[in-house]
C-alpha positions in Angstrom: 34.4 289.0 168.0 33.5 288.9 171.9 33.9 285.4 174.3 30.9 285.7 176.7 31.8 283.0 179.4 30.0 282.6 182.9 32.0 281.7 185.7 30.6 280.3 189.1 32.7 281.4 192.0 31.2 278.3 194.6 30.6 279.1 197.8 32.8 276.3 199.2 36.0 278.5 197.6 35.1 281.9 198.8 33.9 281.5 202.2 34.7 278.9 204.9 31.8 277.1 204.5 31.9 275.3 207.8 32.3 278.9 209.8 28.9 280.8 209.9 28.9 284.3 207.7 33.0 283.5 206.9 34.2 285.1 203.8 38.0 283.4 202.6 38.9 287.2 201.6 42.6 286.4 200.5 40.6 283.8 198.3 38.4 286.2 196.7 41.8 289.0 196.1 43.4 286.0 194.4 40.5 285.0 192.0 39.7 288.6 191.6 43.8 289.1 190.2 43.1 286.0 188.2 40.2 287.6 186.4 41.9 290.9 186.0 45.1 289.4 184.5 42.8 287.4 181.6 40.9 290.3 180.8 43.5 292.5 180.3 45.2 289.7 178.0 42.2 289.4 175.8 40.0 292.7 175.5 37.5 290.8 173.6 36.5 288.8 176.6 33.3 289.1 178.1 32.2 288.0 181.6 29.3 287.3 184.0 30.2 286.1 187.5 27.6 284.5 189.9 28.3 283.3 192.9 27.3 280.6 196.1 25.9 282.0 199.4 28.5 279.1 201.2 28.6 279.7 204.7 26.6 283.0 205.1 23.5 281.6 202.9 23.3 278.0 203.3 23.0 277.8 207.3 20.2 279.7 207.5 18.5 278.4 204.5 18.6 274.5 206.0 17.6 276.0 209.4 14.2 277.7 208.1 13.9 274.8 204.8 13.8 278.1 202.7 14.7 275.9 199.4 11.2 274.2 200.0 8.5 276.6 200.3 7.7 279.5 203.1 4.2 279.2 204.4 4.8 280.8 208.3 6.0 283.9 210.0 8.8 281.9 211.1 9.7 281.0 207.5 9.5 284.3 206.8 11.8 285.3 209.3 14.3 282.7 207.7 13.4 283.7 204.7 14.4 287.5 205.5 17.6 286.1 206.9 18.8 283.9 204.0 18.2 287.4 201.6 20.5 289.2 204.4 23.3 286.5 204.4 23.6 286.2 201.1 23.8 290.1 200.4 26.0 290.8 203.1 28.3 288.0 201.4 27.7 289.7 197.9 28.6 293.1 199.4 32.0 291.5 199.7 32.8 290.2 196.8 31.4 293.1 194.9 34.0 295.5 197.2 36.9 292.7 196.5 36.1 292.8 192.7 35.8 296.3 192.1 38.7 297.4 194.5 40.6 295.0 192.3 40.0 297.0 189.4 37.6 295.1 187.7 34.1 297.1 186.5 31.6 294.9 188.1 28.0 295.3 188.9 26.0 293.8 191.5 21.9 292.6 189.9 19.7 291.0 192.5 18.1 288.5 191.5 15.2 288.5 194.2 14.9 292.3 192.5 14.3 290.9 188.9 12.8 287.1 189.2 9.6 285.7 190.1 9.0 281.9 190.4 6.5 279.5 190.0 7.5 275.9 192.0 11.1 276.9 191.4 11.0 277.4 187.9 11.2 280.9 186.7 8.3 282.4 184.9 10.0 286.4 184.6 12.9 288.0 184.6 13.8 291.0 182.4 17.1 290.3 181.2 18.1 293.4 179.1 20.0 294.8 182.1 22.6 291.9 181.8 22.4 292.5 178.1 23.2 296.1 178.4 25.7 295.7 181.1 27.6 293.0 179.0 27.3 295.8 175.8 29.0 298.8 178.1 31.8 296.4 178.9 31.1 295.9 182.5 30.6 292.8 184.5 27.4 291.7 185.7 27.1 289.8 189.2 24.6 287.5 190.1 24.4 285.3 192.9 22.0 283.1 194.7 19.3 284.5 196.4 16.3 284.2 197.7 13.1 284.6 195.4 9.1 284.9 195.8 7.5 281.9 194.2 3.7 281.9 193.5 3.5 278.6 194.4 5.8 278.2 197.1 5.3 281.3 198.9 9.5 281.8 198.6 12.2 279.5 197.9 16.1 279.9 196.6 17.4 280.0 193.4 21.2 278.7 193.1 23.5 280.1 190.9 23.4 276.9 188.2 20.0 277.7 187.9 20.3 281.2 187.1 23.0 280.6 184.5 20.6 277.8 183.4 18.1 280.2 182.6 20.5 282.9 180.8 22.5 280.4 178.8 20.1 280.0 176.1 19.2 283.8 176.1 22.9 285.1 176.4 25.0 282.2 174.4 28.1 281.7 176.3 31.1 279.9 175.0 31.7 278.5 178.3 30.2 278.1 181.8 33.0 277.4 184.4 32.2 276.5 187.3 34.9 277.3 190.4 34.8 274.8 193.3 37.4 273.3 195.9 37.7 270.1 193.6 40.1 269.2 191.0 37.0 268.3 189.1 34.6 264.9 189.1 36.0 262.5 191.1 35.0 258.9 189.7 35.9 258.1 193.2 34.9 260.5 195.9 36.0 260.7 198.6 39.3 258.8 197.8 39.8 261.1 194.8 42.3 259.3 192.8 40.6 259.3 189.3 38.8 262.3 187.8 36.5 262.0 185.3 38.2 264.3 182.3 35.1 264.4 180.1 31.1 263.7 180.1 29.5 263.3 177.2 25.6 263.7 178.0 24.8 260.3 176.5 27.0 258.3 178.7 26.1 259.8 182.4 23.9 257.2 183.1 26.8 255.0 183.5 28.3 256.9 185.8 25.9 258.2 188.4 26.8 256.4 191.4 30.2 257.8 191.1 29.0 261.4 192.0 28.8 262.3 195.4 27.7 265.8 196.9 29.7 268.3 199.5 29.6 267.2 203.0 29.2 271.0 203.9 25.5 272.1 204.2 24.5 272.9 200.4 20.7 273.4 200.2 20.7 274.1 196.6 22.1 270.6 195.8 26.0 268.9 195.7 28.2 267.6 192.8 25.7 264.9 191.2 22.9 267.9 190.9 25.3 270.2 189.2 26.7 267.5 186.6 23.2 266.6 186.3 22.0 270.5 185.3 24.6 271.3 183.2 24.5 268.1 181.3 20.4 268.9 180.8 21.9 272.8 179.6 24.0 271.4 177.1 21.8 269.5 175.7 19.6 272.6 175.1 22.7 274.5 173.8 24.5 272.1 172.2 27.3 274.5 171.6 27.9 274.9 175.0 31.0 273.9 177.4 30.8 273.6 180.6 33.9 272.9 183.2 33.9 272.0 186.5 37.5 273.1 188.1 39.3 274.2 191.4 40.2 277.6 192.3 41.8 276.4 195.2 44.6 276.1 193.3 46.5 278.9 192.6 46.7 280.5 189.3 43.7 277.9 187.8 41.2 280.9 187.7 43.5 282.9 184.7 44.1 279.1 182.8 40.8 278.7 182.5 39.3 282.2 181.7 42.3 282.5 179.1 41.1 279.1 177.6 43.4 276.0 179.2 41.4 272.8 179.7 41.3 271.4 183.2 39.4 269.8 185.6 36.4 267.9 184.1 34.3 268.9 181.0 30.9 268.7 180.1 30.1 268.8 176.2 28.7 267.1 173.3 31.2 264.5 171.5 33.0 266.2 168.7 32.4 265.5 165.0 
């Protein structure tokens, strides 16, 4: 029996989000031997990777106010830009990834997905499906995306997995970041929240705080908050929020160790 798990490399981990179009590329070799080391441990593991825009994406996005709606020719322009960014960022992680010996395949998602207010009204998913069934591994990241309502807007990589969850059924969606997890406490980060159930968030909203690098697409509390909404929809699902800044956390958690801070329905 396969284990389909998504995992989220954030932007903040693989590029240096406060440098404009900076990729971390000794970051992205380490995940990448991470992921090759867990799936050579368990053949039955399956895996689709998306990934944040971080630095190359997100700059231009707040510039132009992609996220919200393109209505000029200069929006276009930024529009144009933000799809450039975040390719030329793709590009490298695909080239890290595949040089790493891992059989990974890029999908574009402003290829495949139309919008309508930010919500997505098409996407033909079979070429995930098929790529999952021929053992490779699928890449998505966020992009930029046409929107009948909004002209264009940007899609982030929660939503896409948001989207495929209840279509694909993971196990797990992991979610890679520079944090140990949720901090109870940001930005003092002394207690981390070790589980959320989705019944009890409310009583800890206030605790969340977002990145202080740009982050059109939303910070921590926006996350928490979509993938507790997701697994209530797919009340099988996990989802952990972890660091990949620390070494050798990308294998733990692909091969099944619990860190960080998970998101799930109470057991029993």
């Amino acid at each position: 029996m396969t284990t389909l798990l998504f995992l989220k490399l954030g932007g903040s981990v693989i590029t240096h989000k406060d440098q404009t179009n900076s990729a971390d590329l000794e970051k992205i070799k380490a995940i990448t031997l991470g992921i090759k080391k867990a799936m050579d441990l368990d053949p039955t593991l399956q895996l689709l990777i998306g990934h944040g825009s971080g630095s190359f994406g997100h700059h231009a996005a707040r510039k132009y106010g992609t996220r919200n709606g393109v209505t000029s020719q200069e929006g276009w322009t930024g529009f144009a830009e933000v799809a450039l960014r975040a390719r030329d960022l793709n590009q490298i992680v695909m080239e890290k990834l595949v040089s790493g010996g891992l059989n990974a395949v890029s999908i574009s998602p402003f290829s495949s997905i139309q919008t309508d207010n930010n919500q997505i009204t098409s996407w033909d998913t079979s070429i995930i499906s098929d790529c999952l069934s021929k053992h490779l591994i699928p890449v998505i990241y966020g992009d930029v995306i046409l929107d009948r309502h909004l002209g264009g807007t940007i899609l982030s990589t929660e939503e896409l997995f948001a989207y495929l969850a209840p279509r694909l059924q993971p196990q797990k969606i992991l979610l890679a970041g520079l944090e140990e997890g949720v901090w109870k406490d940001f930005p003092k980060n002394t207690e981390l929240i070790k589980e959320i159930h989705p019944h009890d968030f409310s009583l800890i909203p206030a605790a969340i705080k977002g990145s202080d690098s740009p982050d059109v697409t939303g910070g921590m509390y926006s996350k928490v908050q979509s993938m507790i909404s997701l697994v209530k929809q797919v009340p099988s699902l996990e989802v952990q929020i972890f660091s990949a800044n620390t070494t050798g956390n990308i294998l733990k958690v692909l091969t099944g160790e619990q860190t960080g801070t998970i998101i799930r329905n109470p057991k029993g």
